[in-house]
N, C-alpha and C positions, 0 to 999 in steps of 0.2 A: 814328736817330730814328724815331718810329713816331708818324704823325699819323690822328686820330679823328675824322671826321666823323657828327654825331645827326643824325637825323630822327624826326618823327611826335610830336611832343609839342603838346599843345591842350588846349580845355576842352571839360570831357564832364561830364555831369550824374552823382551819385548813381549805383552800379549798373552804372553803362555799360563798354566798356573801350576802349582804344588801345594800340596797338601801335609802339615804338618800336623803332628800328633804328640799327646803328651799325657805320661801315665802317673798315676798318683801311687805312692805306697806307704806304710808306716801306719800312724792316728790320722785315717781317714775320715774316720768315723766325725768330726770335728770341724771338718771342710767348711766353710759359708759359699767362697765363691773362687774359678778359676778362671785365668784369662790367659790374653798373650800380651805380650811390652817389646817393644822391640829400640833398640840407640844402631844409631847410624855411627859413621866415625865425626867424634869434633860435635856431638849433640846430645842432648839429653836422651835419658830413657823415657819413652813416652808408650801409651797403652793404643793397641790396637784395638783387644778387642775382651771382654769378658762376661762370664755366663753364671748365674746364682743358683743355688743347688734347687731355685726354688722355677730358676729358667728363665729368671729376667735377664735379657742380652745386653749389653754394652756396646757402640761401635765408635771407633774415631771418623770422623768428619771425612777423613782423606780415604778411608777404605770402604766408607756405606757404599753401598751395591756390587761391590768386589767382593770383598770379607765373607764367609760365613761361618759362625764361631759354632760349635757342636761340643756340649755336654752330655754327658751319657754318666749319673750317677750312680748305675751298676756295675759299671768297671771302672769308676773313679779316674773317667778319661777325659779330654779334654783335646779337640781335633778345631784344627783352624784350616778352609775352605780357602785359597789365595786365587782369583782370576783376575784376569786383564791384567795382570801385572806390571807395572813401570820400574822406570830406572831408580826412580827415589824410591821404592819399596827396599831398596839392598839395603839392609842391616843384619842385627843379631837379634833373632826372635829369642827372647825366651819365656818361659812356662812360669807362671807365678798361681797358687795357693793362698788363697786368705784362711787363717783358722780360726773358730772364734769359740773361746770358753772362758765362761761367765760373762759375758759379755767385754774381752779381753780381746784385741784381733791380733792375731802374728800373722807374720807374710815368710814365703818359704817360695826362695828360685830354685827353676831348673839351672844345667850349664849353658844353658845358649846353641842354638844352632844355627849358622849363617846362611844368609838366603841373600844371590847375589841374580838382579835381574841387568842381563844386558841387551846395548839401545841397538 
């Protein structure tokens, strides 16, 4: 089991940015790859942004050159860079773990932290 705790998610005006973070703990040893997802209200979950243990980046269309996703494999961290922030960024980030053995992949969320930009 591979358990996710978020932090750093608030309200920030227009422009602004936050930094959220997110720690891995458990059978980490196991990790392939960590990102962030975030669901608006009335939308799907959909992926911001995610990083491979191996350091290949992931980003969605809507957040390239905002976004900056930060892996750090020695503390089984995983940190998401937010600028220029917009009003459609407000949803619920959360923290997601790929795990993979034998070539088997489970997926493991954090709880969610909301991140609310206003106009």
């Amino acid at each position: 089991q591979v358990q996710l705790v978020e932090s750093g998610g608030g309200l920030v005006q227009a422009g602004g940015s936050l930094r959220l973070s997110c720690a891995a703990s458990g059978s980490i040893f196991s990790i392939y790859s960590m990102g962030w997802y975030r669901q608006a209200p009335g939308k799907q979950r959909e992926l911001v942004a995610s990083v491979s243990r191996g350091g290949s980046k992931n980003y969605a269309d809507s957040v390239k050159g905002r976004f900056t996703i930060f892996g750090d494999n020695s503390k089984n961290t995983v940190d998401l860079q937010m600028s220029s922030l917009k009003p459609e960024d407000t949803a619920v980030y959360y923290c997601k773990a790929v795990r993979q053995i034998v070539g088997l992949m489970s997926d493991y969320w954090g709880q969610g932290t909301q991140v609310t930009v206003s106009s």
